[in-house]
N, C-alpha and C positions, 0 to 999 in steps of 0.2 A: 493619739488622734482619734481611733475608734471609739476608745471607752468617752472622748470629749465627745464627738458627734451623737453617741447614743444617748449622755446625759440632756444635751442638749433637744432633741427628738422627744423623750420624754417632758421638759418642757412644754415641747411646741403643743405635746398630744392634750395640755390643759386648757389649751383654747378654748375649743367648741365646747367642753362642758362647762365652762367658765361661763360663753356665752348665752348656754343651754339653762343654768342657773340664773344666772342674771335676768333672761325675759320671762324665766317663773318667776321670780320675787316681784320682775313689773306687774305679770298677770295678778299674782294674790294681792297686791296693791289695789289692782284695778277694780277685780270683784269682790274684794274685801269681807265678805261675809257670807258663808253657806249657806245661810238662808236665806239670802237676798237673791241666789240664782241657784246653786248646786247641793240642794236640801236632799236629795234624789240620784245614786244612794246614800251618800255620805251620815244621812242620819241613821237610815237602816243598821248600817256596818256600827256605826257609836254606840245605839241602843243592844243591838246584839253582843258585841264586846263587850258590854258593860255585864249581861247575862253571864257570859263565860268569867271573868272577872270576880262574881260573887258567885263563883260557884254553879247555876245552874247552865244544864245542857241542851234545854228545851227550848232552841234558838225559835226565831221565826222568820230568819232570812236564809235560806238553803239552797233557791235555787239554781244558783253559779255552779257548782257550792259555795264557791268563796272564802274557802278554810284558812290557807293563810292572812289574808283581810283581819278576818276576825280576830285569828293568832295575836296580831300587832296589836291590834286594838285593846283587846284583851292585857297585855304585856302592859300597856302604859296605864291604863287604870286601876292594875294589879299595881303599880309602883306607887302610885298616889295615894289605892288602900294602904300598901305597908309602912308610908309615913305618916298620911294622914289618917287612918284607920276604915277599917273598912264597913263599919256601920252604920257611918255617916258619909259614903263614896254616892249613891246614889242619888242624894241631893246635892253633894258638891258638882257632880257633876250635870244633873238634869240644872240646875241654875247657872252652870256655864259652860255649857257644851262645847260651845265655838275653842273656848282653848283649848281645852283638849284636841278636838278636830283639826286647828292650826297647826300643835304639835307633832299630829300624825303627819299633817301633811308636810311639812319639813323634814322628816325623817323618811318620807319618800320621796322629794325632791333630790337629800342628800346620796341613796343609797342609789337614784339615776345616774347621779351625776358621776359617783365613782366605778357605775358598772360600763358608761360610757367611753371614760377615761381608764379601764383595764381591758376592756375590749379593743378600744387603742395600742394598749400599751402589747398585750400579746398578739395581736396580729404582725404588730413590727417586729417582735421581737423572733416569731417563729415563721416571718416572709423575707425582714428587711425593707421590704416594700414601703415606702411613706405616703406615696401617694393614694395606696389602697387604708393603710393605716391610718389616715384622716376621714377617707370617703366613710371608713364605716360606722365613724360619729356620727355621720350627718343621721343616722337610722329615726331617732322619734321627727326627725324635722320635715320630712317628706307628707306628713299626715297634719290636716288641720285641725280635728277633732281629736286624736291622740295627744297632741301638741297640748291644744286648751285644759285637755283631764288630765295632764301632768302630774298640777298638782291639787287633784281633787280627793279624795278619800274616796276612793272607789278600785274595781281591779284591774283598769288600763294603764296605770304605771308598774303598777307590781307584775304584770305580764310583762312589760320591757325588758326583764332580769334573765326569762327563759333565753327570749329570743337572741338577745344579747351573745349571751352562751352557745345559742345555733348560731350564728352570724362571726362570732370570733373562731369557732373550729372551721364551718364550712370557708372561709375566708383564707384560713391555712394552707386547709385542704388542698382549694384551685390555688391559689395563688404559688404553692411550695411543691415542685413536683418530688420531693425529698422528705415530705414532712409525712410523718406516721401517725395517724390516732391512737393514741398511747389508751393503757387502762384506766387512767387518771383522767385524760380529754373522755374516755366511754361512760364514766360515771359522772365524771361533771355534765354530761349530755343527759345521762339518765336522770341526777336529780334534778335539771331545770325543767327534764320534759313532765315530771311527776308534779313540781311544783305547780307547772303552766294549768295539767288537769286538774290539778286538788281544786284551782283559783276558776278556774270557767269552762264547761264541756266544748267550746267553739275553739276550743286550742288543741283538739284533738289533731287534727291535720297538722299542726306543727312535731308533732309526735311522730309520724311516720316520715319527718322529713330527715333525721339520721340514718333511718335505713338506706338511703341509694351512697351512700361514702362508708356505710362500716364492710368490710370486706369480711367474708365468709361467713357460713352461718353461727357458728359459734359466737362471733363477738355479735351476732345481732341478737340471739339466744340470752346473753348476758344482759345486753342491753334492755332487754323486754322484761325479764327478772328483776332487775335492777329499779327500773320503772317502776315496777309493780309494786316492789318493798318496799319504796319510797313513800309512792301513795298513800299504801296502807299508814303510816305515819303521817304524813301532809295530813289525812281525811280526821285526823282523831278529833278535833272540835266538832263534827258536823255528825259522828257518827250514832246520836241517840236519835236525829232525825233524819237519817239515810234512807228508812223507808220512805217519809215525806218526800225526799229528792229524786228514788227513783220513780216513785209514781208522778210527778213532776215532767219528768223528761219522758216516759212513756204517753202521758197525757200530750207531751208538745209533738209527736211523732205521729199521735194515731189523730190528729185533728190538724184540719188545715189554716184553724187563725194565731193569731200571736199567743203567748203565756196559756196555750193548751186548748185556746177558745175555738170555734166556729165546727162547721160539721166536722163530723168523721171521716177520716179519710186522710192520707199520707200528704197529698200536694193539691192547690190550687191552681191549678196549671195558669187560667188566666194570669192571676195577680203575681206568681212565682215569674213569670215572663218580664212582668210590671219591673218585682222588684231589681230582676238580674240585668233589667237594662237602665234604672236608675244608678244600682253600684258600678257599672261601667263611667255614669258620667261623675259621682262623686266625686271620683281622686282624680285627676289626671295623670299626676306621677305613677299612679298604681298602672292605670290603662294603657299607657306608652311603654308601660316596663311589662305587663302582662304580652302584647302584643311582639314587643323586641325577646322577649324569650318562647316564642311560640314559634317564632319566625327561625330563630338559633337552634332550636329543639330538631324541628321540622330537618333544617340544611343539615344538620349530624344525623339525622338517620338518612338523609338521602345519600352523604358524601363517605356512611359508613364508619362516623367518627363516636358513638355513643358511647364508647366508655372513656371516652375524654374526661379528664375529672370536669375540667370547667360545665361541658354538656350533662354531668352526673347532676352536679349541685343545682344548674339551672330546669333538670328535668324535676326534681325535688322542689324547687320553685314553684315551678309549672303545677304541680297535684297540689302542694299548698292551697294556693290560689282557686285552681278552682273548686276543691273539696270547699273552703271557704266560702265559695258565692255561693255554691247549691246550698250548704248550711242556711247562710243568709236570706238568699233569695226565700228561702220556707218561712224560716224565721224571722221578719223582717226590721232591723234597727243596723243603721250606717257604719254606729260604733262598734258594730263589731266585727268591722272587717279590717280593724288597727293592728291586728295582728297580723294580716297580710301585707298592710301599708309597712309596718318594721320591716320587710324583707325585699321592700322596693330595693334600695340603698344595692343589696349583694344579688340579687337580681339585674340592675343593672353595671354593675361591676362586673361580671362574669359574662355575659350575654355580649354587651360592649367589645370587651378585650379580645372573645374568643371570635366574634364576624372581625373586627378590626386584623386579626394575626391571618383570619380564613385569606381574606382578600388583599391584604400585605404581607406575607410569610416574609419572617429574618431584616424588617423595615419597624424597628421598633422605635418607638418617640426616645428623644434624649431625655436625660431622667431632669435636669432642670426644666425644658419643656413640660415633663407632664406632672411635675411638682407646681408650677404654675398653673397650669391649668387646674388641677386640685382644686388649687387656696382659691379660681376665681371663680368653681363651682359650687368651692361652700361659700362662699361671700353670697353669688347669686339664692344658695338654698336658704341662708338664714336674712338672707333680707328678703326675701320672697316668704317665709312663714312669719316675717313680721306687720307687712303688709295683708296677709290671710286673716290675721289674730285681729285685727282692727281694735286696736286696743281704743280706752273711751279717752275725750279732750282729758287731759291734765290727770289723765291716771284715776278718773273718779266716776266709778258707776254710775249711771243715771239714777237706780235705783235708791239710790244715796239718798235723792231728793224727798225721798216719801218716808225716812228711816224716822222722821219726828211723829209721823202718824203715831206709831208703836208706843211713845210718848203719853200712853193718857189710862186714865182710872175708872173711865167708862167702863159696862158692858161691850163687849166687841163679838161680832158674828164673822168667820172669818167664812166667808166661800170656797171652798176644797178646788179650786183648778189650776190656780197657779202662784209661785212664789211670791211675797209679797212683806212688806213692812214689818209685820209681825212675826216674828221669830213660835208663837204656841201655832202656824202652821208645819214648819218643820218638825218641829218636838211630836206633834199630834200625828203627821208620819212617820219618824220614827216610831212612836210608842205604835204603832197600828201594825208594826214587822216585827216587835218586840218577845213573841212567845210565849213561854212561861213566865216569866217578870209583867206580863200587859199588865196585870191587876194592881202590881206595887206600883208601878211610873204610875198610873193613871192617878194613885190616892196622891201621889208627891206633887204629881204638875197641877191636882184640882188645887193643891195649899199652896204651890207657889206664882200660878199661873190662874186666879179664882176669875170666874164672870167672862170664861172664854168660852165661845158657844161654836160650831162647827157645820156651816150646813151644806149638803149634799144638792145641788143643782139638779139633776138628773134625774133622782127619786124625791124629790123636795121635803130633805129628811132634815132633822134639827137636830143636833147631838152634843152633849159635852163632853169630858174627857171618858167617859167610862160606859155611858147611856145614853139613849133618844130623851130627846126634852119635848114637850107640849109648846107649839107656837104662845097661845093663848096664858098658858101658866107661863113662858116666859114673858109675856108683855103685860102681864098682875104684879111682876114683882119690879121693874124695873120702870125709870119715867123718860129714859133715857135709853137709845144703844145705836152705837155702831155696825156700820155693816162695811167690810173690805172686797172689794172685789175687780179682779184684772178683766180687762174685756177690750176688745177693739170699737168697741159701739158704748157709749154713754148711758148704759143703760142695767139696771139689776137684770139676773136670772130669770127669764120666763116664767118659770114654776114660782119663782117667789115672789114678783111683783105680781101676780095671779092672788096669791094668799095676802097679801098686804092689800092687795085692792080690797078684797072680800072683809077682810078686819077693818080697815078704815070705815065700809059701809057698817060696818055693826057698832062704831064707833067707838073699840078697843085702839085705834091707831088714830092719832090726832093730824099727824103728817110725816111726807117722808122725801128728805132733801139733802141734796148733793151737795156737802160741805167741804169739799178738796177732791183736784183732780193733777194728774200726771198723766197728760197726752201724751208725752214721750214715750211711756212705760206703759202704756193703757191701764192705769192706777187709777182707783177710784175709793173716793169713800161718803157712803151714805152716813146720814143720820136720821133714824126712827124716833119720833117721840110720843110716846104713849099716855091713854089714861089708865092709871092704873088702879086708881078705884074703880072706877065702873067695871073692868073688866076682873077684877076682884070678888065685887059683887055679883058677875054674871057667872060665875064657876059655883057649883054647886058638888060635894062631895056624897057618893053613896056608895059606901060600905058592902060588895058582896056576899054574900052569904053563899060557903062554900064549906063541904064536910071538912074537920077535922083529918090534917093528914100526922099529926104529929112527927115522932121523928124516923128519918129515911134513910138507912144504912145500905150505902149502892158500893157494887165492887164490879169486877167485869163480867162475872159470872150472873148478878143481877143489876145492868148497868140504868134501870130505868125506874120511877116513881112518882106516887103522886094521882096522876091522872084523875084531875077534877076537871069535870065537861060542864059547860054552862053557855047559855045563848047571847054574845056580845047585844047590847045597847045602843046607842045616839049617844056619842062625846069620846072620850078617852078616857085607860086603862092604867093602872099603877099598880106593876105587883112586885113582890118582895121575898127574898128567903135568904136562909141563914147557911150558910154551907161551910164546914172544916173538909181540907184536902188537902196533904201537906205536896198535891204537886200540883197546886192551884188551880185544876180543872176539875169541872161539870159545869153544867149552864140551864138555866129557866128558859122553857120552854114555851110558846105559846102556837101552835098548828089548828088549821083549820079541820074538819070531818069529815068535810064532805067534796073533795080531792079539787079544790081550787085555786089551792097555789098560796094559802095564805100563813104566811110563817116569820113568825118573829123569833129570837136570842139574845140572851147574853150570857158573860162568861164574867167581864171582866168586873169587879167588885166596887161596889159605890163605897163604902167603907169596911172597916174591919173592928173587931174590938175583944179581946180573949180568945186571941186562936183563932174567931169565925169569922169571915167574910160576909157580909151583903150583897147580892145579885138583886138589884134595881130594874125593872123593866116596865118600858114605857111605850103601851100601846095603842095608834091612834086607829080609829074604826073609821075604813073606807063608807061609802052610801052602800058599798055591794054587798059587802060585809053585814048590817046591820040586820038583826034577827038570824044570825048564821049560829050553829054551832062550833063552837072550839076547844080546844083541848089543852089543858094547862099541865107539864109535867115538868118534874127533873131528870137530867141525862148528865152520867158519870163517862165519858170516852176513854177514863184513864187505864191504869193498869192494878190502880194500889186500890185505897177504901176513900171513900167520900160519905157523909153525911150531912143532908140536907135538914132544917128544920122550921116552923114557923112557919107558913105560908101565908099570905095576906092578899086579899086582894081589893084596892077600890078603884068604883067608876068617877070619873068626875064627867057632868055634863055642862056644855057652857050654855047659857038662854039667850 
């Protein structure tokens, strides 16, 4: 009869991850395509994989770290290279990301699903308990935005894995007054809590939540060791740019805006206020379970019960939690308090049970009673994150609607602000996190992704996969182009309907009209049509005249060269050089003299041909600018030898 009821039990525990499966497949159904909503990280994570994959370590996405992330990614592109070879992985893959990315994100779908359904399974098996051994499925369902990035290629499902692991001991823990943290349960704690840091420094706080259950110092001693070793293994993908990362995180501590920005200084008290009572109204579930274990906490130090285990794990809660707001509140983004939301679920398990016994001692519910109650609070939890999810009519993005845009052989100008029809917006964030590969994606996506142009709203800059473009020289060569751009108002970029006004007046721009729109989506797409003779004829080329730098052999020791000064002109700038680096860095330079803030780069290569790369750079002269001096040089950052050569420079001016 026992060994039947256990078989059976394990059944029932395939429920909720069943149904936990089941409304991801509806979700990826729904938003059907990365690029069309969650390009951001997901591309990042792809194109840095892809680095590790062939070999380089010179990531450009670090700041999580995000080591496991890339680990995966990395693994599955490595398997593609060793069938389908690995020196044609980079185009196979830069021309269909999405599958790849689908792949990943199924295989962390599946690795939920089964860590939801063993976290099930040993909580029964080491309480007997059923009714807590279902509650502690419910854990990603209590979070709306955890929920949705399920299944996204980014590291809030692979953080589910740690927590998991905290949530099935500490579970034990209160619920078994019998059950021991064995050296197996200390090291399964130690490598989830290593993994949780290798994957994102805001899961530091879940780190110190073993400590209030491991008894004596020694096993916490182990435990912190154990951690530590781990790490050091997790961090191996991230470790050629770990300096990058810690000056990264010292950057976001000594400054009080987001990604390291705004003055200096630790805290913004205003806005830190701001945020910490926005993440109060966020979650509800979090809020009601923060304030129910505050409340629980508080009555065991009054009633003198603190080493209750139940009051242990929920005091562990409690530091959790708010170590996490103050995190966030600094730092501020919603999503990253999903790892506090994982710990509602045993939060209010524990909190619940131990005021329920304060205030009934030896009046416990019948075990069918509270088996019932269970199954009717995960019914209420997962139809409640199904109505959160707002899934769209009939399972089909809006975004859907605008996917024929992408559909054409036009010139296209894509607006950098938000997701849209065009999948060379995604790719073009990626390749922009990409590191030391940027110069190789960018020569792959100009051949496979040609006439895609990029522009910058904000500094009303024109770019293509590798360099700035000249407004004017792009509307000489084209009669025709598209402009894409997401907006709540009907209307182009300020900056840029400014420059088209001013070109139409010189009559390079014939007109400029809204040939499809997507109110739902706030999708829009212009069409520019140009003359492209006149403006043709209105560019005039003039060759610089600049000394002789011949060729320029930079190492660290002499990381600079070059340095030709000359006084900018009326029009725009095109300069060129030749550069061998076998770790694809140095970059063309162009700074102002006379300390005005004016400074142009590039790094990554227009082409390449025998070994040498091109560095293309393309400079447009401000009014302020004009008769300024500037300084034109090459800059080696790397470690090894670089050589520059050939330098070129012409003006072109338009009439």
């Amino acid at each position: 009869m026992g060994k039947t009821f256990h078989k059976s039990m394990q059944w029932g525990l395939l429920v909720i991850p069943a149904a936990f499966l089941l409304l991801q497949l509806l979700l990826k159904a729904d938003y059907r395509y990365f690029f069309l909503s969650s390009h951001d990280p997901a591309y990042g994570y792809l194109f840095n994989g892809l680095n590790l994959a062939m070999g380089n370590l010179q990531l450009g996405l670090y700041a999580h770290p995000g080591a496991p992330l890339h680990l995966l990614v990395a693994l599955n592109l490595a398997a593609d290279g060793l069938i389908q070879g690995f020196h044609t992985l980079p185009e196979r893959m830069l021309s269909n990301p999405e599958l790849f990315l689908h792949i990943i994100s199924i295989e962390l779908l599946l690795m939920q699903v089964a860590g939801l359904y063993l976290t099930g399974l040993y909580v029964f098996r080491n309480t007997g308990n059923k009714a807590v051994s279902l509650s502690v499925q419910l854990t990603p369902f209590l979070s709306v935005q955890g929920f949705a990035f399920s299944s996204v290629v980014m590291l809030e499902p692979l953080l589910l894995f740690p927590v998991l692991v905290v949530v099935a001991v500490l579970s034990a823990y209160a619920f078994n007054p019998a059950y021991v943290i064995s050296r197996k349960a200390c090291t399964a704690l130690a490598v989830a809590m290593a993994f949780g840091l290798s994957a994102k420094v805001v899961f530091f706080p879940v780190f110190l939540l073993p400590f209030v259950v491991l008894d004596g110092w020694r096993n916490k001693v182990i435990y912190t060791a154990t951690v530590l070793l781990a790490l050091t293994i997790f961090l191996i993908p991230v470790y050629a740019v770990f300096p990058q990362f810690l000056h990264w995180i010292r950057d976001l501590f000594m400054h009080t805006g987001q990604y390291g920005s705004g003055s200096a200084g630790v805290i913004d008290w205003h806005s830190f206020g701001d945020h910490f009572r926005r993440l109060l109204r966020a979650n509800g579930w979090f809020t009601v379970c923060l304030v129910l274990v505050l409340i629980m906490v508080i009555m065991a130090v009054f009633r003198g019960k603190i080493h209750d285990r139940k009051v242990r794990v929920a005091g562990g809660v409690l530091v959790v939690f708010i170590l996490n707001m103050v995190m966030v509140a600094k730092h501020y983004a919603v999503h990253y308090m999903i790892i506090s939301h994982n710990l509602v679920v045993i939060g209010f398990l524990v909190s619940a049970t131990w005021i329920y016994t304060t205030f009934r001692p030896g009046r416990n519910l019948p075990e069918s009673r509270l088996l019932l109650l269970t199954v009717t609070i995960c019914m209420v939890a997962v139809g409640w994150i199904i109505s959160a999810i707002s899934y769209s009519p009939r399972l089909r993005n809006p975004r859907m609607e605008t996917l024929p845009w992408g559909h054409t052989t036009l010139p296209r100008m894509l607006v950098l602000e938000a997701p849209g029809p065009f999948r060379e917006t995604a790719l073009f964030h990626g390749m922009s996190f990409s590191g030391g590969m940027k110069g190789t994606y960018a020569q792959i996506l100009r051949k496979q992704y040609p006439e895609t142009f990029f522009y910058y709203p904000a500094e009303d800059r024109l770019a293509d996969w590798s360099h700035d473009v000249n407004k004017v020289s792009l509307l000489a060569r084209f009669p025709e182009i598209l402009i894409m751009y997401t907006s709540r108002r009907d209307t182009l970029p300020e900056n840029l309907a400014i420059s088209l006004q001013a070109l139409t007046r010189q009559g390079f721009v014939k007109s400029v009209c809204r040939v499809a729109a997507d109110p739902a989506t706030s999708q829009y797409l212009y069409r520019i049509e140009c003359d492209t003779a006149r403006t043709a004829a209105a560019i005039t080329m003039h060759p610089e005249a600049i000394p002789e730098t011949g060729t320029l052999p930079l190492n660290p020791d002499n990381p600079y060269g070059g340095n030709v000064k000359f006084r900018l002109k009326k029009g725009y700038y095109e300069l060129r050089v030749w550069r061998k680096a076998s770790d694809n860095k140095g970059a063309l330079v162009v700074s102002d003299t006379e300390g005005r803030g004016f400074y142009k780069a590039v790094e990554s290569p227009f082409t390449s041909a025998s070994g040498w790369d091109q560095l293309t750079l393309v400079v447009e002269v401000p009014p302020d600018m004009e008769g300024r001096e500037v300084l034109v040089y090459v800059w080696y950052p790397g470690k090894k030898e670089c050589t520059f050569k050939d330098l070129h420079i012409k003006r072109f001016e338009v009439n």
